[in-house]
Every structure is written in C-alpha cells, then in structure tokens.
PQR file with spaces between the fields and no chain letter, atoms N, CA, C, O and H, PARSE charges and radii, in Angstrom:
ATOM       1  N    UNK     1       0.849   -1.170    0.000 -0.4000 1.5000
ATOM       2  CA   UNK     1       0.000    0.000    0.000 -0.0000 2.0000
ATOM       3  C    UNK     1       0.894    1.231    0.000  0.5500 1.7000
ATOM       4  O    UNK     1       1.557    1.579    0.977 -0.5500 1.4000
ATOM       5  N    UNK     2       0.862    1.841   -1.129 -0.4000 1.5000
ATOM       6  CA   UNK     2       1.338    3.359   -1.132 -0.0000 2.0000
ATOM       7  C    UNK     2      -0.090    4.466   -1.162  0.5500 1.7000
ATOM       8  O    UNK     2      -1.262    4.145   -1.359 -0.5500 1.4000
ATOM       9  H    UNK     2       0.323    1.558   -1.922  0.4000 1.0000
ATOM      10  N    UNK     3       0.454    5.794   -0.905 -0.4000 1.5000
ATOM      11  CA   UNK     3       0.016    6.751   -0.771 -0.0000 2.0000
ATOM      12  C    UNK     3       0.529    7.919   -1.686  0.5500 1.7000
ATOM      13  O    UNK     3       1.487    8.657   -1.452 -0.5500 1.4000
ATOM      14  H    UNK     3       1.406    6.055   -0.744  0.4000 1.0000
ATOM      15  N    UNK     4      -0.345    7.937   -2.827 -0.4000 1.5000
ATOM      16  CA   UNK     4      -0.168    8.842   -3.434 -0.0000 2.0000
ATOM      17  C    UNK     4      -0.454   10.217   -3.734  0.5500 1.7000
ATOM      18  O    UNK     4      -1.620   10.397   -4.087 -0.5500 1.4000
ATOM      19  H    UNK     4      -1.123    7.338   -3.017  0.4000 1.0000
ATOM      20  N    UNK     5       0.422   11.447   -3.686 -0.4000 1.5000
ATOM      21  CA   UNK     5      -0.027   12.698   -3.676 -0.0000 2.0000
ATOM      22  C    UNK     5       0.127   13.561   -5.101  0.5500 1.7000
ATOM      23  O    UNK     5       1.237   13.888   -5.521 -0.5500 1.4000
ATOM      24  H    UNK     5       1.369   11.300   -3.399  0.4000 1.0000
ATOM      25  N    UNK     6      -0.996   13.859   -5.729 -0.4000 1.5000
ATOM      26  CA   UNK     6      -1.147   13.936   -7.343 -0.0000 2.0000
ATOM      27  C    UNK     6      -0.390   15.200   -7.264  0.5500 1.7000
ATOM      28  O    UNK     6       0.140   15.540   -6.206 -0.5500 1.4000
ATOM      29  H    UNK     6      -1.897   13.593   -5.388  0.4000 1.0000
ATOM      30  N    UNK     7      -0.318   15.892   -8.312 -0.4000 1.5000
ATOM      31  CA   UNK     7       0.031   17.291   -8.762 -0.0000 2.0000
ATOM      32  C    UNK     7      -1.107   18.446   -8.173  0.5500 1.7000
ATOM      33  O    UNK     7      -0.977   19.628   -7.856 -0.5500 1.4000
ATOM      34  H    UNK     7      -0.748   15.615   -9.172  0.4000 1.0000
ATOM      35  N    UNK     8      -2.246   17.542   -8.187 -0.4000 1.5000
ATOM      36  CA   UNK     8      -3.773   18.580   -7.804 -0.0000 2.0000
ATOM      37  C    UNK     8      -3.865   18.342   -6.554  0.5500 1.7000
ATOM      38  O    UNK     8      -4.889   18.618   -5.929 -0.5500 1.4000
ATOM      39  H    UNK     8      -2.352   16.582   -8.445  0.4000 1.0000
ATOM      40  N    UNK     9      -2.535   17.652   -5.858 -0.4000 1.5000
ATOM      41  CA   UNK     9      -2.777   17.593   -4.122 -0.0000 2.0000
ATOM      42  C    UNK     9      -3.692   16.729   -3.708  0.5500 1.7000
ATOM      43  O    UNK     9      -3.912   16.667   -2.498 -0.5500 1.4000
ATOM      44  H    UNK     9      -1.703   17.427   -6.365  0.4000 1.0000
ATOM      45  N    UNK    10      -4.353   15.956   -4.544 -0.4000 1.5000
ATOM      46  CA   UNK    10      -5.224   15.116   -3.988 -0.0000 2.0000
ATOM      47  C    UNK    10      -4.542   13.250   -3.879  0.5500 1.7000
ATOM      48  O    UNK    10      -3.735   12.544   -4.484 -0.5500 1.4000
ATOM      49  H    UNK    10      -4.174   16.007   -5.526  0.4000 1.0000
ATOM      50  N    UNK    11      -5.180   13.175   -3.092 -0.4000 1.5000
ATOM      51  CA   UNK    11      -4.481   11.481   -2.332 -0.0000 2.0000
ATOM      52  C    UNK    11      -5.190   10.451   -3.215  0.5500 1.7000
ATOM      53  O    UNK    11      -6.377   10.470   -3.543 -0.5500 1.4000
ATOM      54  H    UNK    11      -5.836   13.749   -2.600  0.4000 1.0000
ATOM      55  N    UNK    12      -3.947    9.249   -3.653 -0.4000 1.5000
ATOM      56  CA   UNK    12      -4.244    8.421   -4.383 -0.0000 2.0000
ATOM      57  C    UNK    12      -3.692    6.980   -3.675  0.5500 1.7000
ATOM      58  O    UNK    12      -2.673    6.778   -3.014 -0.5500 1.4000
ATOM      59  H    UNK    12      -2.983    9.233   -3.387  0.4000 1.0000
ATOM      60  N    UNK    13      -4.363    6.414   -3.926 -0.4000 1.5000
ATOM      61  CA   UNK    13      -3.615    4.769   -2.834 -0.0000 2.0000
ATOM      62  C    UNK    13      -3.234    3.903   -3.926  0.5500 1.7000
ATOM      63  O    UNK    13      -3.932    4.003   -4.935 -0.5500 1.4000
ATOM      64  H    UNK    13      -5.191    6.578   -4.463  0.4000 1.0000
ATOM      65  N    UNK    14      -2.542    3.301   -3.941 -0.4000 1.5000
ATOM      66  CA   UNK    14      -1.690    2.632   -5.179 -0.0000 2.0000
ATOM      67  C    UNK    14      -1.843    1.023   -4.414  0.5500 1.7000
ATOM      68  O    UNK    14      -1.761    1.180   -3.196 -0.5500 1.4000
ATOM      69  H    UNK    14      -1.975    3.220   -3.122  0.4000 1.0000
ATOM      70  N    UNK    15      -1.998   -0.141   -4.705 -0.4000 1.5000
ATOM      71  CA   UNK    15      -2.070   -1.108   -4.306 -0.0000 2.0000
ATOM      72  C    UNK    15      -2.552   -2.385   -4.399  0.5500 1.7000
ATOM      73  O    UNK    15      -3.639   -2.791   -3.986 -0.5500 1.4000
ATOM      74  H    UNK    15      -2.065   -0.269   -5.694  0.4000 1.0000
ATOM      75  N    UNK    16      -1.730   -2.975   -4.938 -0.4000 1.5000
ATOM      76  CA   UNK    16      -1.916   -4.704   -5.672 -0.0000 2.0000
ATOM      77  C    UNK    16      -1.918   -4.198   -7.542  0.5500 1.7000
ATOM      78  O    UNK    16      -2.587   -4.749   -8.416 -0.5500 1.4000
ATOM      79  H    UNK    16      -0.848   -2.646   -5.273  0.4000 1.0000
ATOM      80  N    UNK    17      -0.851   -2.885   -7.750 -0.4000 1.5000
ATOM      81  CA   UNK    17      -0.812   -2.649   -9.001 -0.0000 2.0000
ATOM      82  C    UNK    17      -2.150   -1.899   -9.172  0.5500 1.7000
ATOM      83  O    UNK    17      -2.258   -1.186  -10.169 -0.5500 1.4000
ATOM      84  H    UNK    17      -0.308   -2.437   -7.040  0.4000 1.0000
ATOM      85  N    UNK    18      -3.002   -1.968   -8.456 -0.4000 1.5000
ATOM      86  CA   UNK    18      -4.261   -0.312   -9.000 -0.0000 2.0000
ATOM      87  C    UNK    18      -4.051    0.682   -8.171  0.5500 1.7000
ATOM      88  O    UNK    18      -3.366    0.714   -7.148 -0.5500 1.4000
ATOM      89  H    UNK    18      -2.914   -2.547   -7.646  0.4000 1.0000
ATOM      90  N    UNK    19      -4.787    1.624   -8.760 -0.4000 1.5000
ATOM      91  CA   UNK    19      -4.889    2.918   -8.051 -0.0000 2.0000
ATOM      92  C    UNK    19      -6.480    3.090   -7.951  0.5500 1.7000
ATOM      93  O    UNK    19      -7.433    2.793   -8.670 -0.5500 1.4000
ATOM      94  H    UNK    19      -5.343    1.599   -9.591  0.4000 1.0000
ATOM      95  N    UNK    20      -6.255    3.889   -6.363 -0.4000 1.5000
ATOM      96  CA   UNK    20      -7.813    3.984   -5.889 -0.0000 2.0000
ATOM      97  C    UNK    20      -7.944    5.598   -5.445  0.5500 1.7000
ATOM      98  O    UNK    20      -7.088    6.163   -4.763 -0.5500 1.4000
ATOM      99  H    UNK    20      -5.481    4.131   -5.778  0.4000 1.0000
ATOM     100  N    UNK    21      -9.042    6.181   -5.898 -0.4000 1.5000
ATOM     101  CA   UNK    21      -9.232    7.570   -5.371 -0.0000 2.0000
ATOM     102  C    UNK    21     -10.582    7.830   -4.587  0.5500 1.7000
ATOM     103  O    UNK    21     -11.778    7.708   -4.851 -0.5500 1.4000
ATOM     104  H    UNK    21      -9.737    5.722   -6.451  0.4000 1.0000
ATOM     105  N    UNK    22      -9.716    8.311   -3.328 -0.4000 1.5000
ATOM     106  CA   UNK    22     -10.649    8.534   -2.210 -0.0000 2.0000
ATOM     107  C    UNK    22     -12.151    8.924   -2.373  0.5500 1.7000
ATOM     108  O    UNK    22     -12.567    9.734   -3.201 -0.5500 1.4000
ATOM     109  H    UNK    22      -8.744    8.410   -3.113  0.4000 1.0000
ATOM     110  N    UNK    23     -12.816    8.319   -1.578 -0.4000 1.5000
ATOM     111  CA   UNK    23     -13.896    8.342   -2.311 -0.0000 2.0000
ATOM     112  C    UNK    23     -15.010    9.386   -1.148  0.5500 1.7000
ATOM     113  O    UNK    23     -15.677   10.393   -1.386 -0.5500 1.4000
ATOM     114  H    UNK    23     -12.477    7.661   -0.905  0.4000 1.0000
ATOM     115  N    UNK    24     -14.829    8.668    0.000 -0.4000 1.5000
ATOM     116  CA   UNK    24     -15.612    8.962    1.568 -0.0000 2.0000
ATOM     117  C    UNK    24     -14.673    8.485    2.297  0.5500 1.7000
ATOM     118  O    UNK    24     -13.709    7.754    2.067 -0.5500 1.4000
ATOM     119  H    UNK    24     -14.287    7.849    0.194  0.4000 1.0000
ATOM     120  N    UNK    25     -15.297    9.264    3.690 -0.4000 1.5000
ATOM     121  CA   UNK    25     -14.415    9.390    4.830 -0.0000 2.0000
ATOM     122  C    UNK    25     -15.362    9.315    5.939  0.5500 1.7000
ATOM     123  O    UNK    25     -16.359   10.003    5.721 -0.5500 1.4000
ATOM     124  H    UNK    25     -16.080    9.858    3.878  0.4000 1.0000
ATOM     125  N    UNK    26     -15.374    8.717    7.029 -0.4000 1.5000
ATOM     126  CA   UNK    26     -16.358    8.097    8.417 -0.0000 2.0000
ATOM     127  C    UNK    26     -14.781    9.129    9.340  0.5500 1.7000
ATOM     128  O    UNK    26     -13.735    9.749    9.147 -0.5500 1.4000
ATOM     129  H    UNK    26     -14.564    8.157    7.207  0.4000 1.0000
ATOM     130  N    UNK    27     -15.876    8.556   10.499 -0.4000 1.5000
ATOM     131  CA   UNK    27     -14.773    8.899   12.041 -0.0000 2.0000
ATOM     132  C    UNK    27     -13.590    7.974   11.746  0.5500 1.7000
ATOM     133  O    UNK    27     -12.489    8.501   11.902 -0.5500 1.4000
ATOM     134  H    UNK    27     -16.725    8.053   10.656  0.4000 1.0000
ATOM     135  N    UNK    28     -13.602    6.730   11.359 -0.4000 1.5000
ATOM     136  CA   UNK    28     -12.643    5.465   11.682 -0.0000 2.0000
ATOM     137  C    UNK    28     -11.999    5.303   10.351  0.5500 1.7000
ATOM     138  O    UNK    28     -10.877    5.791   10.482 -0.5500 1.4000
ATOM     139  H    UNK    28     -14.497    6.301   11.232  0.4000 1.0000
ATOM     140  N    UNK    29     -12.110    4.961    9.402 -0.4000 1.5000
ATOM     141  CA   UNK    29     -11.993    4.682    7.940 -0.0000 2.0000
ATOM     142  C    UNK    29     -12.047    5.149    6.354  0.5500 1.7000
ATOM     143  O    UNK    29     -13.170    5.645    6.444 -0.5500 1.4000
ATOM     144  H    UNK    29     -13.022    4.564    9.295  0.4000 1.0000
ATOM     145  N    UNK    30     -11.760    5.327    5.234 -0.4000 1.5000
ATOM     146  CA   UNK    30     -11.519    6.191    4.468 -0.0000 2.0000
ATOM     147  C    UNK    30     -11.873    4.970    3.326  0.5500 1.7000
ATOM     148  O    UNK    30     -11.211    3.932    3.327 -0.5500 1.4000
ATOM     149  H    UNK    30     -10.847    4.924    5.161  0.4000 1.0000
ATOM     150  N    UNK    31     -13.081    5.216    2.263 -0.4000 1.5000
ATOM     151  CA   UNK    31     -13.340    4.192    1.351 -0.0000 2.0000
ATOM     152  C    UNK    31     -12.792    4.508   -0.087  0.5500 1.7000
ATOM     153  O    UNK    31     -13.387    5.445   -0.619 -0.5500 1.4000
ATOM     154  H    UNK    31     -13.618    6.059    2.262  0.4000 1.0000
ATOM     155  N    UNK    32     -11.946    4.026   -0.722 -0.4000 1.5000
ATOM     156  CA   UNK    32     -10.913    4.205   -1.807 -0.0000 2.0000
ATOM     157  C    UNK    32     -11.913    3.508   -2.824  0.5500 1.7000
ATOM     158  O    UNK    32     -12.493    2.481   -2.472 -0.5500 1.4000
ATOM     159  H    UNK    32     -11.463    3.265   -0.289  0.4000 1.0000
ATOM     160  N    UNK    33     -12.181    4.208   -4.435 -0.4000 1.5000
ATOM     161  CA   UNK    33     -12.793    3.431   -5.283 -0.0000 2.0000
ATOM     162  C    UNK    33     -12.183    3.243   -6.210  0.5500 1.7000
ATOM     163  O    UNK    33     -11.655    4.325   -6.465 -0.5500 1.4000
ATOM     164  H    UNK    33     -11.709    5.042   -4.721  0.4000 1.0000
ATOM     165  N    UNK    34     -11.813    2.339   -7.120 -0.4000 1.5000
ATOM     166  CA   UNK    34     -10.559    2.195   -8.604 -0.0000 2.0000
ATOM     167  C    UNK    34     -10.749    3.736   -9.587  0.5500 1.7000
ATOM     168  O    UNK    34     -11.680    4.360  -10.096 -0.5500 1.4000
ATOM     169  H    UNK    34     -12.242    1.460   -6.912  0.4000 1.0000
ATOM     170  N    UNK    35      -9.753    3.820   -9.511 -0.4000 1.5000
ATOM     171  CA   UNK    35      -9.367    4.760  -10.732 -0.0000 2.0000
ATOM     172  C    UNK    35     -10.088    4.750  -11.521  0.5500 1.7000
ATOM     173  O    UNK    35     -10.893    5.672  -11.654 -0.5500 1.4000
ATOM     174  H    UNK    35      -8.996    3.313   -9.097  0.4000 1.0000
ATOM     175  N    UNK    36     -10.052    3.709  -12.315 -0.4000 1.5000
ATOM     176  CA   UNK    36     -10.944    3.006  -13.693 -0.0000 2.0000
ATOM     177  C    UNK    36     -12.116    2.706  -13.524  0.5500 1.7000
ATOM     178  O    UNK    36     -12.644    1.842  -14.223 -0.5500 1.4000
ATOM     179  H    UNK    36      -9.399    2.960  -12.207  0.4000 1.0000
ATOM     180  N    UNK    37     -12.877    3.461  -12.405 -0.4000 1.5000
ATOM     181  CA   UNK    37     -14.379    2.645  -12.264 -0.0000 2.0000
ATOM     182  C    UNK    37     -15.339    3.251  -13.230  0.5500 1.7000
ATOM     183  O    UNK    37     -16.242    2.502  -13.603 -0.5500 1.4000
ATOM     184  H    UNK    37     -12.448    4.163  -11.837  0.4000 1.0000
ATOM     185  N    UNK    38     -15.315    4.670  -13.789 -0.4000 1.5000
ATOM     186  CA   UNK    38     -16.049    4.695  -15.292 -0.0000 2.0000
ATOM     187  C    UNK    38     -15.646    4.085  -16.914  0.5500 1.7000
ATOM     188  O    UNK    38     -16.107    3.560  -17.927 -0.5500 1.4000
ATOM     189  H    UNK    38     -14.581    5.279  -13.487  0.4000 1.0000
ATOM     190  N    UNK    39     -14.485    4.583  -16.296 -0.4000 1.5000
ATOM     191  CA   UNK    39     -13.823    4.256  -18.346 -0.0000 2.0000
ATOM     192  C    UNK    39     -13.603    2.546  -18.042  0.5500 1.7000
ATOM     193  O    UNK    39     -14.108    1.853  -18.926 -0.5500 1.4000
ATOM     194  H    UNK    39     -14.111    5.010  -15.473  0.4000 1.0000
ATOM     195  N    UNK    40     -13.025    1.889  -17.089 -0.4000 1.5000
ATOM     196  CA   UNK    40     -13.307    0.452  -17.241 -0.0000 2.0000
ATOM     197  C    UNK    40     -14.205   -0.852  -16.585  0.5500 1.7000
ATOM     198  O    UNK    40     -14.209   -2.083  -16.601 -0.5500 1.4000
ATOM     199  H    UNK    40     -12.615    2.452  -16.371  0.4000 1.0000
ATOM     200  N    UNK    41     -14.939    0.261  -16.017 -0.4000 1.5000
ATOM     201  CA   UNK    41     -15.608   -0.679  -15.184 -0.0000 2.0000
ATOM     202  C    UNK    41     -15.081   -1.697  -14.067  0.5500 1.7000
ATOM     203  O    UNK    41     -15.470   -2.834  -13.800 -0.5500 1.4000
ATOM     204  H    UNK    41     -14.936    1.260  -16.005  0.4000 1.0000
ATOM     205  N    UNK    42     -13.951   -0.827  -13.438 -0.4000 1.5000
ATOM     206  CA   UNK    42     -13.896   -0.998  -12.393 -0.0000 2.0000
ATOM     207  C    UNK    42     -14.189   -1.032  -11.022  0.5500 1.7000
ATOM     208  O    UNK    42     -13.814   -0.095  -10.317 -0.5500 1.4000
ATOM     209  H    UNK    42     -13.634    0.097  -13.655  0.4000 1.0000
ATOM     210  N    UNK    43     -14.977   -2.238  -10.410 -0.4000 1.5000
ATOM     211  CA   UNK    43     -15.637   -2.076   -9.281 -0.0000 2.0000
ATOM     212  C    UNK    43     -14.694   -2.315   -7.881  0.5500 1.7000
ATOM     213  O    UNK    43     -15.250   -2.507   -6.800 -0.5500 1.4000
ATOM     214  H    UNK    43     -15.282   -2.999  -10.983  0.4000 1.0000
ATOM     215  N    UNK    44     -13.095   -2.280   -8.021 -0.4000 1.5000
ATOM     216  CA   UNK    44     -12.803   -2.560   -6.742 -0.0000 2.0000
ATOM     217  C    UNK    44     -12.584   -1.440   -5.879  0.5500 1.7000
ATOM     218  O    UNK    44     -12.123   -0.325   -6.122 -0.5500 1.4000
ATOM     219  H    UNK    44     -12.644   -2.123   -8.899  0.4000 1.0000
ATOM     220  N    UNK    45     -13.168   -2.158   -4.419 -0.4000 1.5000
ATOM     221  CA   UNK    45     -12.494   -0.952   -3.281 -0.0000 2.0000
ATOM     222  C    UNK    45     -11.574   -1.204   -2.192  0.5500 1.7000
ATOM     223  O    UNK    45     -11.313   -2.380   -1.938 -0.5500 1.4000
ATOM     224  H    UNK    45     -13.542   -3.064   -4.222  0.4000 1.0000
ATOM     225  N    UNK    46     -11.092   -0.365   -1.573 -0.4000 1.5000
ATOM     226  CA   UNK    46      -9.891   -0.596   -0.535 -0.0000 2.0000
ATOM     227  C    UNK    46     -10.662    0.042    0.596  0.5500 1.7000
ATOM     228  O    UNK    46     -11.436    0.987    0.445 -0.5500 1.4000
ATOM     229  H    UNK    46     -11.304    0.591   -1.779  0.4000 1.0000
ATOM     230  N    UNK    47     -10.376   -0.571    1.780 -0.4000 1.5000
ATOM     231  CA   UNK    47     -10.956    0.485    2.623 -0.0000 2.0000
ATOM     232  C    UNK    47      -9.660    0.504    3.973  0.5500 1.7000
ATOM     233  O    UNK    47      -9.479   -0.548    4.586 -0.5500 1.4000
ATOM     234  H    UNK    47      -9.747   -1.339    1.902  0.4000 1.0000
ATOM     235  N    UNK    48      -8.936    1.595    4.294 -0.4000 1.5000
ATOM     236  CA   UNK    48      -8.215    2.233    5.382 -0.0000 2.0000
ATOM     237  C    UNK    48      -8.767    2.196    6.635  0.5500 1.7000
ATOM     238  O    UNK    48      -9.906    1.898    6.994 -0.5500 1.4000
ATOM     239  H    UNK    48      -9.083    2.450    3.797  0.4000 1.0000
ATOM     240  N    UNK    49      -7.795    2.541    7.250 -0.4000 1.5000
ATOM     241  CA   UNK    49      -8.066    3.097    8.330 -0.0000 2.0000
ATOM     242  C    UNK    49      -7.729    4.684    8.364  0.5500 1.7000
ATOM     243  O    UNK    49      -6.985    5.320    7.617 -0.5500 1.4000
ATOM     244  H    UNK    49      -6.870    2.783    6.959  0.4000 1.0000
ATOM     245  N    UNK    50      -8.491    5.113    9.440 -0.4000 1.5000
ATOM     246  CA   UNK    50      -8.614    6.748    9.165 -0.0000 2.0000
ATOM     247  C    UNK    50      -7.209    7.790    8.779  0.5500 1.7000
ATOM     248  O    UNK    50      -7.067    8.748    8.019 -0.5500 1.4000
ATOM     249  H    UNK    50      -9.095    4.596   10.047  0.4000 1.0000
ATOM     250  N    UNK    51      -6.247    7.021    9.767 -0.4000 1.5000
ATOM     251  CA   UNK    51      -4.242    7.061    9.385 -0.0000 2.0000
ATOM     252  C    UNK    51      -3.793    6.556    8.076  0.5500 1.7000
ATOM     253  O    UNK    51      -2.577    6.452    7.921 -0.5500 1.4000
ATOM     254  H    UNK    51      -6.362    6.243   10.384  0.4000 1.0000
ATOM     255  N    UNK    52      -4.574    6.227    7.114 -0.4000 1.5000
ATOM     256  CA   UNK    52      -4.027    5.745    5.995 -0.0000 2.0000
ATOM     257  C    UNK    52      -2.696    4.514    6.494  0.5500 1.7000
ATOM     258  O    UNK    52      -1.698    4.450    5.776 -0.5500 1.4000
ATOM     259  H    UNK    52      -5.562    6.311    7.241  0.4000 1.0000
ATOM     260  N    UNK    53      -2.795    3.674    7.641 -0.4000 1.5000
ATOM     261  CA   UNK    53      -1.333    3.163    8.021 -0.0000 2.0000
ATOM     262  C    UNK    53      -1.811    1.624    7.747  0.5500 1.7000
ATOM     263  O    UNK    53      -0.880    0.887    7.423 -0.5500 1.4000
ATOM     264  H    UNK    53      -3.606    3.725    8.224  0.4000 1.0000
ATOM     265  N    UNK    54      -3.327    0.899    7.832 -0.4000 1.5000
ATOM     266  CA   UNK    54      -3.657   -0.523    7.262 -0.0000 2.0000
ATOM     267  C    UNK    54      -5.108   -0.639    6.553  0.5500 1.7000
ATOM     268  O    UNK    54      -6.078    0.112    6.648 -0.5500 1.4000
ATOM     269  H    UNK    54      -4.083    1.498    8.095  0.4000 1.0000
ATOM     270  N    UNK    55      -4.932   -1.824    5.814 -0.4000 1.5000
ATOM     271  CA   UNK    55      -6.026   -2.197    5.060 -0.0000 2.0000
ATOM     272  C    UNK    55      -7.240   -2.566    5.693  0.5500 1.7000
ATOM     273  O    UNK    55      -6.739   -3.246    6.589 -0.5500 1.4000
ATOM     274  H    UNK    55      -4.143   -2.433    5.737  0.4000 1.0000
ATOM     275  N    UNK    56      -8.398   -2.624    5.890 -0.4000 1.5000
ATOM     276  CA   UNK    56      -9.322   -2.952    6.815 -0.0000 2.0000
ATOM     277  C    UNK    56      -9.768   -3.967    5.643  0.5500 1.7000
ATOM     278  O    UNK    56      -9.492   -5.105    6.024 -0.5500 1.4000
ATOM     279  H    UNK    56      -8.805   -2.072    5.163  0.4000 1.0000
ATOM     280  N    UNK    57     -10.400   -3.985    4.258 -0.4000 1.5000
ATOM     281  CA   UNK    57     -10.646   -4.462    3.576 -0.0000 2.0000
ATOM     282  C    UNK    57     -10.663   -4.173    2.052  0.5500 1.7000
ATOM     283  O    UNK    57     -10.839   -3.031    1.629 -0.5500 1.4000
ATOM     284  H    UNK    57     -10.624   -3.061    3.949  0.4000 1.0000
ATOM     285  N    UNK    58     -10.478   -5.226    1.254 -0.4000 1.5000
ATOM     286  CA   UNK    58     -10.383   -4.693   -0.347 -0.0000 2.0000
ATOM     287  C    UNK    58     -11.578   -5.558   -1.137  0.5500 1.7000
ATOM     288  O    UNK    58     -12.283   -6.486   -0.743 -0.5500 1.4000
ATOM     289  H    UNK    58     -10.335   -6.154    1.598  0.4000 1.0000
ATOM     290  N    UNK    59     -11.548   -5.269   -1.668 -0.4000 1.5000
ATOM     291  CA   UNK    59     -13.198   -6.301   -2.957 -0.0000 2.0000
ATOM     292  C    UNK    59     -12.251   -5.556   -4.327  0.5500 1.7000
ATOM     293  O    UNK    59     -11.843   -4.396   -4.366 -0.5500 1.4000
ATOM     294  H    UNK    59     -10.975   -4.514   -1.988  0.4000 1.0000
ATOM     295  N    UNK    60     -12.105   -6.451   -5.202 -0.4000 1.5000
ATOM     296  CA   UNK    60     -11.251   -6.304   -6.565 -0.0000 2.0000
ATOM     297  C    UNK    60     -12.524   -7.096   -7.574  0.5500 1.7000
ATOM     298  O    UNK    60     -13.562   -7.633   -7.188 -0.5500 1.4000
ATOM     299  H    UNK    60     -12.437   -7.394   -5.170  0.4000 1.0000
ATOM     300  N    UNK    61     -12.061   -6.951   -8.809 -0.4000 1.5000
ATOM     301  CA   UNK    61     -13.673   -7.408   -9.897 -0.0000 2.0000
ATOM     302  C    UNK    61     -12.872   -8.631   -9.907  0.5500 1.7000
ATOM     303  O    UNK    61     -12.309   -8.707  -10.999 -0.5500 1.4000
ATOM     304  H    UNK    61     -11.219   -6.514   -9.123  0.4000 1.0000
ATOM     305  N    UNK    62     -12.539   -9.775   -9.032 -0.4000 1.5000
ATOM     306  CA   UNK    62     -12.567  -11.443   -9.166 -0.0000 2.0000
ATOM     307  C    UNK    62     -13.902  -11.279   -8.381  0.5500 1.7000
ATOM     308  O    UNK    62     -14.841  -11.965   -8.784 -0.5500 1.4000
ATOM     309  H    UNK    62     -12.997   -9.713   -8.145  0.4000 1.0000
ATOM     310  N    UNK    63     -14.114  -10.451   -7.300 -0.4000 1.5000
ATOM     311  CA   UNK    63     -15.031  -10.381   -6.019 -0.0000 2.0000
ATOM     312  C    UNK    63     -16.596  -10.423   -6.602  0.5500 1.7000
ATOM     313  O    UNK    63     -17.538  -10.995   -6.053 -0.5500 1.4000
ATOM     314  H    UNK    63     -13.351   -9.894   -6.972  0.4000 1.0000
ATOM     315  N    UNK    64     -16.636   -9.625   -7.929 -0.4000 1.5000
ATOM     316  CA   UNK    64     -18.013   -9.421   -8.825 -0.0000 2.0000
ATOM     317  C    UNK    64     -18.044  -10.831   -9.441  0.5500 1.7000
ATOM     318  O    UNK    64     -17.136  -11.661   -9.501 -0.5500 1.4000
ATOM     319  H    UNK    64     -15.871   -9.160   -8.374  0.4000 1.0000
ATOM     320  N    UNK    65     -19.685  -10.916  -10.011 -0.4000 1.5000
ATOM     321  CA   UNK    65     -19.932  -12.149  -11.312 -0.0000 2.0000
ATOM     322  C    UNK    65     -20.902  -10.834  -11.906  0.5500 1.7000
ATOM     323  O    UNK    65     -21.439   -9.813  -11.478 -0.5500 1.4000
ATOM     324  H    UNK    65     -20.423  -10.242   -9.962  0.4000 1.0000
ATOM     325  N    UNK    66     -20.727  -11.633  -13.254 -0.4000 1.5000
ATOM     326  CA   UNK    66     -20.260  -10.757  -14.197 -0.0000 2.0000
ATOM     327  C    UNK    66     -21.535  -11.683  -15.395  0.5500 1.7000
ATOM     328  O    UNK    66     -21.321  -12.760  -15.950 -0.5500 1.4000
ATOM     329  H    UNK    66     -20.291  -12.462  -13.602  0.4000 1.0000
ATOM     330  N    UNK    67     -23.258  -10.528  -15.537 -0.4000 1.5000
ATOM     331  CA   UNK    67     -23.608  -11.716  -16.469 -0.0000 2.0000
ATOM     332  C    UNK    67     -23.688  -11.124  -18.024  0.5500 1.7000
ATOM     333  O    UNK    67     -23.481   -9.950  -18.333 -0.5500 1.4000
ATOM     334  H    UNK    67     -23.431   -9.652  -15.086  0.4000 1.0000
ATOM     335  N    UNK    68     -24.044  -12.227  -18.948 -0.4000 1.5000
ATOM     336  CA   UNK    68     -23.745  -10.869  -19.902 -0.0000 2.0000
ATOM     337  C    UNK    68     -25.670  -10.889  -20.560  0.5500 1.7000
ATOM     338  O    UNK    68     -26.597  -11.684  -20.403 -0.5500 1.4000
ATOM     339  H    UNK    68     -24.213  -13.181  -18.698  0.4000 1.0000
ATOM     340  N    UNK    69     -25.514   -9.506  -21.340 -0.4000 1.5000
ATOM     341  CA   UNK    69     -26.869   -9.357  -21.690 -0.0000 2.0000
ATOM     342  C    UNK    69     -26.922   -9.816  -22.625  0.5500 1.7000
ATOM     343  O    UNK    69     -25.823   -9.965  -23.158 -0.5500 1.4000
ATOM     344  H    UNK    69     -24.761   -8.860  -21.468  0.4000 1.0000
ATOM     345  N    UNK    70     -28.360  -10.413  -23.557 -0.4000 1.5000
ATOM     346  CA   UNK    70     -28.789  -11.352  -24.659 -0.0000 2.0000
ATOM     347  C    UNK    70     -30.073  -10.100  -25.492  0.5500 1.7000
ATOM     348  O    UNK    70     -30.710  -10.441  -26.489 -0.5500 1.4000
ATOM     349  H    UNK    70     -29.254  -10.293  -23.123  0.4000 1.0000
C-alpha cells in the first residue's frame, strides 16, 4: 500500500498494481474506489483506516460475477 499525492494535491492509494481515489471518509476509515471505475468498469475498493497506516478491507472485480446481456 502506497500513498499517493497527485500534482492537484489530492491522495491516491496505489495497491496490488491499482490505483484507488478517495472516495468517503467516516470517524474510523476512508473508502478508496478504482481509478478506472467509469472508463473500465472498475468495481474494486480498498478500505483504510482513518491514518491511511492498514487495510481494513479490499473487494477487486474477481469479487463481482459478471452476467452478460442477450
């Protein structure tokens, strides 16, 4: 897990090779959503702790099923 700080100052989390941009923030925890969640349909999230210092939980698209339309 890295912590990334863009050019526009805004925080990016880098981790398992994606990047996640902050999405929401609670008292305890901070919910990260993929980079790519419009242009690729990316549904994974990371979720912190409020210190950005551990993972509480991640869901990546193995985590989705996936049906297709007819």
């Amino acid at each position: 897990m890295e912590i990334i700080t863009t050019s526009a100052r805004k925080k990016r989390l880098a981790h398992n090779g994606f990047v996640y941009i902050k999405k929401t923030t609670s008292k305890l925890t901070i919910r990260w959503e993929c980079s790519q969640r419009a242009a690729k349909s990316c549904k994974g999230v990371v979720v912190t702790d409020i210190n950005m210092t551990s993972i509480n939980s991640t869901t990546t698209m193995r985590d989705f099923s996936f049906t297709s339309k007819r």
